[in-house]
N, C-alpha and C positions, 0 to 999 in steps of 0.2 A: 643375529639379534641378541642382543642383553638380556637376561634374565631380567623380570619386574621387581625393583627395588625397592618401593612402598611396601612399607609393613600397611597390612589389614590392622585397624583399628578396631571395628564395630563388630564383635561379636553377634553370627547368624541365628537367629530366632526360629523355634521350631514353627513349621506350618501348618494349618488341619489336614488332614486325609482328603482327597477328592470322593465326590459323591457315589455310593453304588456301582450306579451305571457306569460310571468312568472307570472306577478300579476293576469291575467286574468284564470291562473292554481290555484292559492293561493284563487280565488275567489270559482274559485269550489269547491275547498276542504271545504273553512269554508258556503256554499252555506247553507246546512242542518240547521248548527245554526241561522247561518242568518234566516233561515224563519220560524224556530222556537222559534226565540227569543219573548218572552211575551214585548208585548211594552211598558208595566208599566216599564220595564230598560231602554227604550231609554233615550239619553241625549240631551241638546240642542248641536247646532252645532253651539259654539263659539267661535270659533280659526280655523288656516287654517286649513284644513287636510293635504297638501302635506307638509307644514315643522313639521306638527308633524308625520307623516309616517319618514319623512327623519331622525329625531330627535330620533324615536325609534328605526332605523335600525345603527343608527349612537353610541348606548349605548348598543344596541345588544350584544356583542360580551363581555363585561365585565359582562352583568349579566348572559349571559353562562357559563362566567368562574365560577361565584360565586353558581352553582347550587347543584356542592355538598355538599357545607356547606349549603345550603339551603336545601337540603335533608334530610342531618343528624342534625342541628338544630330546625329545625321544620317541624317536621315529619308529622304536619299535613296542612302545606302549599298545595295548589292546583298549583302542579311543571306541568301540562298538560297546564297552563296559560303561566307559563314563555317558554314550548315547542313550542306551535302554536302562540308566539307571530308576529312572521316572519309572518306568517300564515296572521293572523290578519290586523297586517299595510298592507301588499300588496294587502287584498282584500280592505281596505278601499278608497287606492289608487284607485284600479279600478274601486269599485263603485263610486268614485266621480269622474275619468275621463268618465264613461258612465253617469253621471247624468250631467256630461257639455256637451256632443256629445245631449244627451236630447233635452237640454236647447237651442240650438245653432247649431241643424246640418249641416246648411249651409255655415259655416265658409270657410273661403276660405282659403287652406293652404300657397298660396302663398305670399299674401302680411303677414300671420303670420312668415314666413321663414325669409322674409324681413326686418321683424324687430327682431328676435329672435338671428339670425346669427352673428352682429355685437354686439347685446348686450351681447351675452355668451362671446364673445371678446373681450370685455370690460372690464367684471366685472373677465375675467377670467384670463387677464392682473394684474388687479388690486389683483386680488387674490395670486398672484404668489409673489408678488413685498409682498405684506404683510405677506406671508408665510417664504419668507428669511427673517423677520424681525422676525422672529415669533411670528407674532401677529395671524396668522392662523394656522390649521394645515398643515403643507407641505402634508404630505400623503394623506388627503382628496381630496386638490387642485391635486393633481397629478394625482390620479384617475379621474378625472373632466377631466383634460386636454385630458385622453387617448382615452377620447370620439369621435365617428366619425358617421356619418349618423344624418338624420331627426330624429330620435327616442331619440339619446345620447342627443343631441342638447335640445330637449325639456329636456330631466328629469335633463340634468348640467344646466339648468337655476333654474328648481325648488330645487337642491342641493345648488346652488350660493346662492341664496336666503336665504334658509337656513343659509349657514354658514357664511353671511355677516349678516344674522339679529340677529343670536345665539350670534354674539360678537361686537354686533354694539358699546356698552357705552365704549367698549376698543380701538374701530377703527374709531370711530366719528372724523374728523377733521385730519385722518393720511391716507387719501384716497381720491385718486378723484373719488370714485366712490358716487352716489348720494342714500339719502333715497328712491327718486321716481324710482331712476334705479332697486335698489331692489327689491319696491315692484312689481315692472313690471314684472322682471324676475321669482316671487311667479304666478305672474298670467297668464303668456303669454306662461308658461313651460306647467302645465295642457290642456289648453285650446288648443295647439300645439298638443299633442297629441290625445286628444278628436277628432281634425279636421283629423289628419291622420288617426284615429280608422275608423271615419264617410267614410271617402276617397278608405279605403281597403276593407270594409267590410257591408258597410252602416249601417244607423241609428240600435242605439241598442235600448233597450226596453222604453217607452214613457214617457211621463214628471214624471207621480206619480208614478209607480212601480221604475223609477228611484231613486226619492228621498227617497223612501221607504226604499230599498234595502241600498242607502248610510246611511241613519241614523241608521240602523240596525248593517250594518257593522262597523261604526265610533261607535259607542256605543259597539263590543264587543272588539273593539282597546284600547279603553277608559278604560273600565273594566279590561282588564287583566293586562294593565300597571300601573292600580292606582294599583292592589293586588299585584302584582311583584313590584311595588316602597315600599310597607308596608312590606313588607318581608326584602328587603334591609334595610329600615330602623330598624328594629330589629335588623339586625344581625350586622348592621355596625355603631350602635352607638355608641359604645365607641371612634371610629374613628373618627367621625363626619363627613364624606365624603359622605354619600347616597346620597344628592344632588349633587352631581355630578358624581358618578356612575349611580342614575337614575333623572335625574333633573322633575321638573313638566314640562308638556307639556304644560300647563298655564301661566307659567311665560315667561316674557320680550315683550310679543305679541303686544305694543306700537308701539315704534318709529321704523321701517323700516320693520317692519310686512306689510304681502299681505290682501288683504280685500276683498278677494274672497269669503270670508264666513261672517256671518252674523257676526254685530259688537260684538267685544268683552266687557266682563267685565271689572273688576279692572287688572292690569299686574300680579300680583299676585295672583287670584283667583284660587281656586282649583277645580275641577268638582265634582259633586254632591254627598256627600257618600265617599269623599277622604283624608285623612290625609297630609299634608306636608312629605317630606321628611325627616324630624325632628323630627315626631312621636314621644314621648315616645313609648318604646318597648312593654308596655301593650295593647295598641292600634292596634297593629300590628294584622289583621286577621289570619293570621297562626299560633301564638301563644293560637287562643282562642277554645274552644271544636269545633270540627265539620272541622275545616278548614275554606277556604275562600266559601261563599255561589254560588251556581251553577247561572250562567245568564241566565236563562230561566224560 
């Protein structure tokens, strides 16, 4: 069968985070790996985790589409990566909303309600105004809006966030909405939720198993979308579009990026052991004997 010939047009729009319970399921599941992951694979934690969860759920859906030519092209890709990637983001998601319940469990939710409330109003104003322009995606922003309760509230800020910082160099100066508003809403979204985790359920497991757990889980997020972005880039070189069917989680992490995680690199850096989007096709891990190598 022919490689798909159609370049991707429509740049994928980052998504919110799924609710608690759902990511807090997705945690169990990858639970196993998580604690048997050998730490020699851990990565540093240089970029947010909640806009690249939202980033990888928001590209989701196109590189499902592409799974059967991923199948039948390279038959020896590790397609269990690109299955449990959902997997993956959502538990990273939770272990880093339980490693800020940790960090912080006395947070008070109300005065975070206080200020959460009017700034998802804001940006989600602003959001709207820029999507009949289409300088956003309408459908993402619409989804956003359908949101209702404490719970929605936080994850459409760390979505906002997202999809104002994924296209800020297009929307810089066509918005009242601010770089510091942005990064607020990257940060006050998590941290909103961590306080209602803490509130429902109380404090979860202790500063270091926290952090333990989050760098294990961000590092098998990491892993399975740098080998799923390598696979893409084989298959869809002649196209030249991989980069934006699976863009780096690395790039653009500058200007209106959250700083909730430790500082980042260059804008452009790659995570450790990762090719670009750009690959040459020789490059590609599932092209070479054996497949892509197991994380553990």
């Amino acid at each position: 069968m022919a490689k798909p010939s159609t370049p991707i047009k429509k740049k994928p729009a980052p998504r919110k985070p799924a609710a608690p319970p759902q990511a807090a399921a997705a945690f169990d599941r990858a639970l196993p790996e998580i604690a048997a992951l050998n730490p020699d694979r851990l990565v540093a934690i240089n970029l947010d985790i909640p806009r690249a969860v939202s980033q990888v759920l928001g590209v989701l859906p196109g590189l499902l589409a592409l799974r059967p030519a991923i199948a039948e092209q390279l038959q020896k890709h590790d397609l269990a990566l690109l299955d449990r990637l959902e997997t993956y983001a959502l538990a990273a998601w939770h272990a880093h909303l339980m490693w800020l319940s940790s960090r912080d469990p006395e947070s008070a939710v109300k005065p975070l309600l206080a200020e959460a409330v009017p700034l998802r109003e804001n940006l989600l104003s602003d959001a709207e105004a820029l999507a009949r322009r289409g300088l956003l995606d309408a459908e993402a922003v619409a989804e956003i809006r359908a949101g209702q309760g404490h719970i929605d509230t936080a994850n459409d800020l760390v979505a906002l966030s997202a999809l104002f910082s994924g296209s800020w160099s297009e929307i810089a100066g066509r918005t009242a909405a601010t770089e510091e508003e942005v990064k607020r809403a990257g940060e006050i979204g998590p941290q909103l939720l961590a306080s209602l985790g803490v509130r429902e359920h109380g404090a979860g497991p202790g500063p270091t198993e926290a952090a333990d757990r989050r760098a294990r889980a961000f590092a098998l997020l990491v892993h399975a979308y740098d080998q799923t972005r390598r696979a893409v880039a084989y298959l869809r070189w002649d196209e030249g579009d991989a980069d934006t069917i699976a863009p780096s989680l690395y790039k653009g992490r500058g200007r209106a990026a959250s700083s909730s995680d430790t500082a980042a690199a260059s804008d452009d850096a790659a995570p450790p052991g990762a090719a670009p989007a750009g690959t040459p096709a020789p490059a590609a891990p599932s092209a070479a004997p054996g497949g892509a190598p197991p994380l553990n």
